[in-house]
SERO-4910 file (N, C-alpha, C, O; in steps of 0.05 Angstrom, whole numbers):
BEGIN
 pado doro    nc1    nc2    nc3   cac1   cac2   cac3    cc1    cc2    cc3    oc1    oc2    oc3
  Unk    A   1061   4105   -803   1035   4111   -793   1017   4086   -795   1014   4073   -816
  Unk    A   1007   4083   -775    988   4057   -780    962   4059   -778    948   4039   -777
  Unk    A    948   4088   -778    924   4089   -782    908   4077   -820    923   4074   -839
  Unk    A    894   4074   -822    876   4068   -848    853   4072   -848    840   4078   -828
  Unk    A    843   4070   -871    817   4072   -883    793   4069   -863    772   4082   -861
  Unk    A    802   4049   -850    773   4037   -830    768   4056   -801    747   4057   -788
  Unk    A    797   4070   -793    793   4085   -780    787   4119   -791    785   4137   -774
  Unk    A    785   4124   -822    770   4146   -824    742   4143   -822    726   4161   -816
  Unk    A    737   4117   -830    708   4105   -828    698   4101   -810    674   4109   -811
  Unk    A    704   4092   -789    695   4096   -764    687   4127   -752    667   4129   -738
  Unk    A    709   4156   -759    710   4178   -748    691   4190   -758    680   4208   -745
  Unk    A    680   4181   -788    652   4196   -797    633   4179   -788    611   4187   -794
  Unk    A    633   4161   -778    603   4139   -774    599   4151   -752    577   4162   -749
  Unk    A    625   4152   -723    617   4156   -696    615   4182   -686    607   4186   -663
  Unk    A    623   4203   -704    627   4231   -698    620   4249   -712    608   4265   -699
  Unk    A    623   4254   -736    616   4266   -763    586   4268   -757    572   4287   -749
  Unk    A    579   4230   -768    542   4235   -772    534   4238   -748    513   4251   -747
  Unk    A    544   4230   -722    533   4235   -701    525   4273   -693    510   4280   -674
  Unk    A    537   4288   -707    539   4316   -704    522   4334   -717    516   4357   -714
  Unk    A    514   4311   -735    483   4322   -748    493   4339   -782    481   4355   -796
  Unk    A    524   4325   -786    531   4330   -807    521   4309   -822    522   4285   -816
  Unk    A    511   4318   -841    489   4289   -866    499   4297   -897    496   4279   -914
  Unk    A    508   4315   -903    512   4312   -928    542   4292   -933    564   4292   -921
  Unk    A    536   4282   -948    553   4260   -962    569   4262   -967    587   4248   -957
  Unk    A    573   4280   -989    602   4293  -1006    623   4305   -983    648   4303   -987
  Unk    A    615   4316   -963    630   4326   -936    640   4297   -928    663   4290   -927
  Unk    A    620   4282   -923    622   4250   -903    644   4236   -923    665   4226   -913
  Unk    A    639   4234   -949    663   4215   -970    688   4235   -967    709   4223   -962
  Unk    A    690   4261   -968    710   4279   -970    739   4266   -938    763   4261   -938
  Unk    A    716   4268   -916    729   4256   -890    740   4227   -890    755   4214   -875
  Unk    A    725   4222   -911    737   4182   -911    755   4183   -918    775   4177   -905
  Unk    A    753   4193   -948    783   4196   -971    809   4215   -956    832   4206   -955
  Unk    A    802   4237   -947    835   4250   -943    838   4236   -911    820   4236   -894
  Unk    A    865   4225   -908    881   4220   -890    897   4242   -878    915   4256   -887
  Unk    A    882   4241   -846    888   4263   -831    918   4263   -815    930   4281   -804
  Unk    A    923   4229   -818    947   4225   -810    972   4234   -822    995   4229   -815
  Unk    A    963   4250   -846    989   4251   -866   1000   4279   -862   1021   4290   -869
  Unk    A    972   4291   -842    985   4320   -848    990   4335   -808    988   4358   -798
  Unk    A    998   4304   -796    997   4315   -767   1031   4308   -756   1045   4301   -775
  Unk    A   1044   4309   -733   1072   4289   -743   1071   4264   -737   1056   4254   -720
  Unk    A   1084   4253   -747   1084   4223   -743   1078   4215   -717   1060   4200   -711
  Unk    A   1095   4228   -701   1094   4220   -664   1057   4224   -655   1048   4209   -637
  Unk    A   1041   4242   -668   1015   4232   -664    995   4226   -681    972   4232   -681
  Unk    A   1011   4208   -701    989   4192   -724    967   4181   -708    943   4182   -713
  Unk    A    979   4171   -688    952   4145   -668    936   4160   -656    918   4147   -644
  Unk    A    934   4182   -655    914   4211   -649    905   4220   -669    886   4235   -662
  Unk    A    909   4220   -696    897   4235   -719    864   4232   -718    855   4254   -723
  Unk    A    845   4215   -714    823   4215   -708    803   4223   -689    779   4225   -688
  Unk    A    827   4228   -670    810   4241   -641    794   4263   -645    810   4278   -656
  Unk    A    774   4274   -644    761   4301   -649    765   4316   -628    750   4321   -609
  Unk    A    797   4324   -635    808   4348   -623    827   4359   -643    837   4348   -663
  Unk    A    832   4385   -632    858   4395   -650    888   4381   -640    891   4373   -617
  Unk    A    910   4380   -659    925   4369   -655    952   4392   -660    953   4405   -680
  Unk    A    974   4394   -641    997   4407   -655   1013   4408   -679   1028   4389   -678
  Unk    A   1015   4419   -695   1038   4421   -712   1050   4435   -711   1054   4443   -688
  Unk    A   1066   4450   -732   1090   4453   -732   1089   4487   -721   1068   4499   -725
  Unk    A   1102   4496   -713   1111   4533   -710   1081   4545   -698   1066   4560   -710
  Unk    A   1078   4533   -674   1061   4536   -647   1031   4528   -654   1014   4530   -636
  Unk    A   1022   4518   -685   1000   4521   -688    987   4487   -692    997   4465   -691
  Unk    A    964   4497   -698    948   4463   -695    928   4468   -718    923   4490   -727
  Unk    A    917   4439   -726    909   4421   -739    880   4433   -732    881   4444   -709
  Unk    A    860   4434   -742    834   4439   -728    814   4406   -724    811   4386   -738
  Unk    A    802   4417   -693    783   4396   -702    775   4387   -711    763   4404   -724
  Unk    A    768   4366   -720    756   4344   -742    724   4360   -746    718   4374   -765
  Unk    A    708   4354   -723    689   4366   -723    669   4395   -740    650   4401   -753
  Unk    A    704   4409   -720    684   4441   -733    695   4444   -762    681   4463   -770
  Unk    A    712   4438   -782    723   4432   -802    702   4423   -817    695   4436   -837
  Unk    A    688   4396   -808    670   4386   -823    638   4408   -824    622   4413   -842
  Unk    A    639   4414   -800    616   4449   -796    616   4459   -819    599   4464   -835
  Unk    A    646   4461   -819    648   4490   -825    653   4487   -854    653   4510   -864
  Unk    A    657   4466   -872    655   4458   -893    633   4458   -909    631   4469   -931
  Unk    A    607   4442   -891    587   4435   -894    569   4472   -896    546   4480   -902
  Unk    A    585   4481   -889    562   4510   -876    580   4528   -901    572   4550   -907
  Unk    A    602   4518   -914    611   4529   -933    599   4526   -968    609   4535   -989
  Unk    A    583   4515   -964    568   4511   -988    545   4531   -998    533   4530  -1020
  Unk    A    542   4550   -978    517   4572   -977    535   4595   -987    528   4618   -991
  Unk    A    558   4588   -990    570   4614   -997    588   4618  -1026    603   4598  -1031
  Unk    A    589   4641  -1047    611   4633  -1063    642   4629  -1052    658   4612  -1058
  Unk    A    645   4647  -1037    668   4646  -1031    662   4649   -996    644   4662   -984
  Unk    A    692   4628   -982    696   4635   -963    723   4634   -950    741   4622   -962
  Unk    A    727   4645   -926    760   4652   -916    758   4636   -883    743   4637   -864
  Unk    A    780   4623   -891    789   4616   -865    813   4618   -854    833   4608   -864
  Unk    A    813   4633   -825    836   4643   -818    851   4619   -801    843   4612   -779
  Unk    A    873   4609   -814    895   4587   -799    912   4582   -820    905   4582   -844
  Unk    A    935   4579   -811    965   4569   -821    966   4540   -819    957   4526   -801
  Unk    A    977   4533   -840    973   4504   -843    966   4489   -843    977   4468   -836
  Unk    A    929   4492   -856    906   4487   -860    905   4464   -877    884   4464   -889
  Unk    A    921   4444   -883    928   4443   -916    909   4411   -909    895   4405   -928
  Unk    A    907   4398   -894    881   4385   -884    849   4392   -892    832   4380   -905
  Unk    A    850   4416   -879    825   4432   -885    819   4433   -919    798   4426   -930
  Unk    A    839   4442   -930    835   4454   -957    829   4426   -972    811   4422   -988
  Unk    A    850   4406   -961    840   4383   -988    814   4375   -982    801   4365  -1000
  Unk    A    802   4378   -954    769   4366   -952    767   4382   -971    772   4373   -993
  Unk    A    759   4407   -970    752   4435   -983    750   4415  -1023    729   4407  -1035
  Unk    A    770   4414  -1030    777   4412  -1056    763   4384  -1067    751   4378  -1087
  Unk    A    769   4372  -1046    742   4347  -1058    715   4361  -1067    708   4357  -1090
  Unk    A    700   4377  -1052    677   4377  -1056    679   4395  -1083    663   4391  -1101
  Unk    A    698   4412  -1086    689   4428  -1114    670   4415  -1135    669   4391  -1132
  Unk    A    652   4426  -1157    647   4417  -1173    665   4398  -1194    654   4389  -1214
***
């Protein structure tokens, strides 16, 4: 995979903050986990696009975008559920922010 660091950095500078997502801990959460790790190899060089991407057993990757939404909009709540298989992208943003 030849994506890195500077291209998660880029995907929160040009898309993230551009979306009117501002909290920080969401924005560092997007830098640190590597989206390329959890898509297949054949579209690492797409891992940043803000779209959903295929994986494995018919299902996909969610947008970068509504992920970061929906993270950010997850903080008003104790608990929340999200319905998708193979989320495991989603969850480590998720687990950064814990206390």
């Amino acid at each position: 995979m030849t994506t890195n660091a500077a291209d998660r950095d880029d995907m929160v500078r040009t898309r993230r903050a551009a979306r009117g997502i501002r909290d920080e801990r969401v924005l560092e959460a997007f830098r640190a986990v590597p989206r390329e790790a959890f898509v297949p190899e054949a579209l690492a060089e797409f891992a940043y696009a803000d779209s959903a991407l295929p994986i494995e057993e018919g299902q996909t990757i969610s947008q970068p975008c509504i992920v970061a939404l929906m993270v950010a909009g997850a903080e008003r709540y104790d608990r929340a559920m999200y319905y998708g298989a193979n989320e495991s992208w989603t969850l480590r943003d998720q687990h950064r922010l814990r206390p």
